[in-house]
N, C-alpha and C positions, 0 to 999 in steps of 0.2 A: 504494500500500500504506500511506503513513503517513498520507495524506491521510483515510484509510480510519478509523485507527487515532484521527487526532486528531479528526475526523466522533465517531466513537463514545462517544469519550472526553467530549467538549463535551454530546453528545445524552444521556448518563447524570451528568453533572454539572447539567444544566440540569432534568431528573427529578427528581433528588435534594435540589434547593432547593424545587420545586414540591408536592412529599411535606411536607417540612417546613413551607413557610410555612401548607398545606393543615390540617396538624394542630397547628399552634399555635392553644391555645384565646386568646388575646389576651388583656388585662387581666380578671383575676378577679374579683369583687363585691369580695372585701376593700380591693383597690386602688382601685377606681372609689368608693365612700365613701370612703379616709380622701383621695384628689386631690380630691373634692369639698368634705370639707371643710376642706382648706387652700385650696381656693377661694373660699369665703366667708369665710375667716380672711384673704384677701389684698383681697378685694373682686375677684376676677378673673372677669369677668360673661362673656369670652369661655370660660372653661374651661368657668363655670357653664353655658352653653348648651350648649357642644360634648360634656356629661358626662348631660345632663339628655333624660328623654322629654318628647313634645308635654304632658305631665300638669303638668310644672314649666316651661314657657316662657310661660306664660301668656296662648296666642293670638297671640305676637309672631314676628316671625322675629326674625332674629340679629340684626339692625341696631337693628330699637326694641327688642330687649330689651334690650342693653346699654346702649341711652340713655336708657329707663325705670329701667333698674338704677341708671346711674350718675347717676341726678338726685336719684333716690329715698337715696341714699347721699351725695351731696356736703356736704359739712361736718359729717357723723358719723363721724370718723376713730378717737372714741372706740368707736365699736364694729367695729373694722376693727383686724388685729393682735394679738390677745389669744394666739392658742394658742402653746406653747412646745413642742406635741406632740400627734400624734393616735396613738392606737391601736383598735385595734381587739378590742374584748372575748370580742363572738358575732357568731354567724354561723350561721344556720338558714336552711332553706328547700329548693329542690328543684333542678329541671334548669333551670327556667323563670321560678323567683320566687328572691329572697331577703331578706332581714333581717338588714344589719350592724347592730349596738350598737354604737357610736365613746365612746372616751374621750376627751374633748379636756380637757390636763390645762393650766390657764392661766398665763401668764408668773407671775403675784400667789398662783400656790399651788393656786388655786379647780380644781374639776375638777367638768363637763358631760359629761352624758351624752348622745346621738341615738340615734334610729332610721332607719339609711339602707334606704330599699328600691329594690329593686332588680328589673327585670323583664329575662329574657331576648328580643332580637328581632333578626329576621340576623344569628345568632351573635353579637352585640352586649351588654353590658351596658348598662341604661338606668337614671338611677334614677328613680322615676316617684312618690316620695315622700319625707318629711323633717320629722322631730318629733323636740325637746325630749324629752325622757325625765323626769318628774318624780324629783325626786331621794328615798330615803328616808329619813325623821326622820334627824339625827344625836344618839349617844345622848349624855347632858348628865353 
């Protein structure tokens, strides 16, 4: 009889995580841009790839990217470290695309804008694009 009870108990507890883990949508575009770019803010080539579609790996697997990444990078440290903060401004797009606008507001004051894009695929977000945002006049 309890063996019965705790049988049932286990078989509706082990439903009830499989529900949940089922319908958690996993990191949302907003997240997946601003970790990417505190990953180019770190220089972290391993995130960079594990964040990015075949569109930004550029023909490599994981191993040369990061060692194309980090050759291509060594002894430019001045451009590694700058943001003091990302946010994230907009956010458009659909079930299947999007387009974060990232604010990245820098340690010295300066503040950069992007365009993170972002594709949906096995419920995954990818981002499968990555621009500079020109910035507008400042008035004088």
């Amino acid at each position: 009889m309890i063996s019965g009870i705790v049988a049932i108990t286990v078989f509706a507890v082990v439903i009830a995580v499989i529900v949940l883990f089922a319908r958690d949508p996993g990191p949302l575009p907003a997240d997946i841009a601003v970790s990417y770019e505190l990953a180019w803010d770190r220089f972290d080539f391993d995130t960079l790839y594990s964040l990015s579609g075949d569109e930004m790996r550029d023909g490599l697997d994981k191993s040369a990217y990061i060692r194309v990444k980090t050759l291509a990078y060594a002894g430019r440290a001045e451009l590694g470290h700058l943001a003091s903060r990302v946010d994230v401004e907009e956010i458009t797009g659909g079930l299947a695309h999007a387009l974060v606008r990232t604010r990245v507001t820098l340690h010295n004051g300066d503040v950069v804008h992007n365009h993170v894009a972002l594709t949906k695929r096995n419920s995954s977000w990818w981002v499968t694009g990555y621009e500079l945002v020109a910035s507008p006049p400042q008035p004088v």
